[in-house]
Phi, psi and omega in degrees: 000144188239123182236129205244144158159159176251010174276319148320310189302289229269314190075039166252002178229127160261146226246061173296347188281327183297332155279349187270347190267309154326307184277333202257341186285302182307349167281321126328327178099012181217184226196112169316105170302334209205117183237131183249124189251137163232139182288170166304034190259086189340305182315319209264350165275308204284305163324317197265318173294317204257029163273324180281313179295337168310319184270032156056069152250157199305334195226147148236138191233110194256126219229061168147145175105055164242358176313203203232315139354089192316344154227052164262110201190055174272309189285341156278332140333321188305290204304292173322326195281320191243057195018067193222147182272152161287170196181129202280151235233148144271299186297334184289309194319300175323292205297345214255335165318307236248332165312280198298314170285003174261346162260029184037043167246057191039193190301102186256124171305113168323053173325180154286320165326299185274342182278339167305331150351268263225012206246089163220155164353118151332095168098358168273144152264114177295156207227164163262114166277088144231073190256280198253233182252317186300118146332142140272185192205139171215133178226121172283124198219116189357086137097337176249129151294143182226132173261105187265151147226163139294169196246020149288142230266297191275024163246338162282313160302326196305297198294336183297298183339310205277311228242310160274342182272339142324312174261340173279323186302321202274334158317290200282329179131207190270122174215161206222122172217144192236128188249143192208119188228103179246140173265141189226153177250127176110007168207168216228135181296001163301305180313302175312313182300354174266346165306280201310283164008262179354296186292329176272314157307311161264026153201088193303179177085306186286149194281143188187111191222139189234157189261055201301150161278332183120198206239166186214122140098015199077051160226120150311168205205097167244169132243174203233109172293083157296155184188120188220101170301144174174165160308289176304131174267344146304320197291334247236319184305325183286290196313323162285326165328281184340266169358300190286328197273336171264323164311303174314294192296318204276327179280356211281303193316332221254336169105021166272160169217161174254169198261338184191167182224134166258134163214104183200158170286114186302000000 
């Protein structure tokens, strides 16, 4: 993920799209390699794609600067990064026409403003906003797709749901992931980590990451993520079973206990 603003920078906006894209991805069974911020800055847009296009990865989701607004000027950073002219969209133009007109809000002029909309990279696809007004854009860049959206939160999600999240499920296949979130007391995660160590070892791939709480009453506080992927949904369904019926015994050994087991997708 590529996330554009200097509002991101500054800490006058916390960067809530990068964690709802990180959970949903992850739920899927794949997984945000990367999330990179960049300011409003052509140089600095143009840079952060082609650090992301540089690691081959299948998706890049380029995320804010898609307004009416001088600096909103993401998609000409794009252009630049992947040596292509901007250019007006007629289908883009349509989708942002078709906005205005589904709201009766009577005859709305085509600014130059508004029309910057509708201006993208040579060889882009307006993508359907229907939150707001800008298009998103997927531009295929040797072999990766890249995805601009905007970044109000409910017009990014709306367009990933519809338009992205489809073509990354028909990339990966059928994937089955099973989750488990436990709280445990009584042991200090040094003690815990050779336990994790253990488990992961006998089930490379799976995820198991633990969390201190801090210490409540003379009790350590951790909490513990399992998460285990796979094709099979049985296989995926045991292996997180397992994991946890070992961690549980094994801290049990140790004079510790877990205080609960969740099993539900964080």
């Amino acid at each position: 993920m590529l996330a554009v603003g200097r509002e991101l920078l500054i800490g006058r906006t916390l960067n809530t799209n990068a964690r709802w894209l990180g959970r949903r991805l992850g739920r899927m069974g794949t997984l945000l390699a990367e999330v990179t911020t960049v300011d409003d800055d052509l140089g600095e847009i143009a840079a952060g794609l082609k650090s992301c296009l540089g690691r081959k990865p299948e998706f890049v989701v380029v995320v804010g600067g898609l307004g009416p607004t001088p600096d909103d000027m993401t998609l000409k950073g794009v252009s630049g990064a992947v040596g292509v002219e901007l250019r007006l969209n007629e289908k883009a133009l349509s989708l942002i026409k078709e906005h205005y007109s589904k709201r009766n809000l009577g005859r709305i002029e085509i600014t130059p403003a508004r029309k910057k909309m509708a201006i993208l990279p040579e060889g882009a696809e307006p993508v359907r906003n229907d939150v707001g007004t800008a298009p998103g854009v997927k531009l295929d860049v040797d072999g990766t797709s890249v995805f601009c959206l905007p970044g109000v939160p409910s017009e990014m999600k709306s367009i990933f749901r519809k338009s992205i999240e489809p073509r990354i499920a028909e990339r990966l296949g059928r994937l089955h992931r099973k989750y488990f979130a436990l709280k445990i007391e009584g042991i200090y995660e040094s003690a815990l980590a050779p336990l994790i160590d253990a488990e992961l070892r006998k089930h490379p791939g799976a995820y198991i990451k633990s969390h201190p709480r801090g210490i409540k009453e003379g009790r350590s506080r951790i909490e513990l993520d399992v998460a285990v992927v796979s094709e099979d949904k049985k296989k995926a369904e045991d292996s997180a079973a397992r994991i946890v019926q070992s961690i549980q015994s094994r801290i049990g050994a140790a004079g510790a206990k877990v205080v609960s087991v969740r099993d539900s997708a964080p």
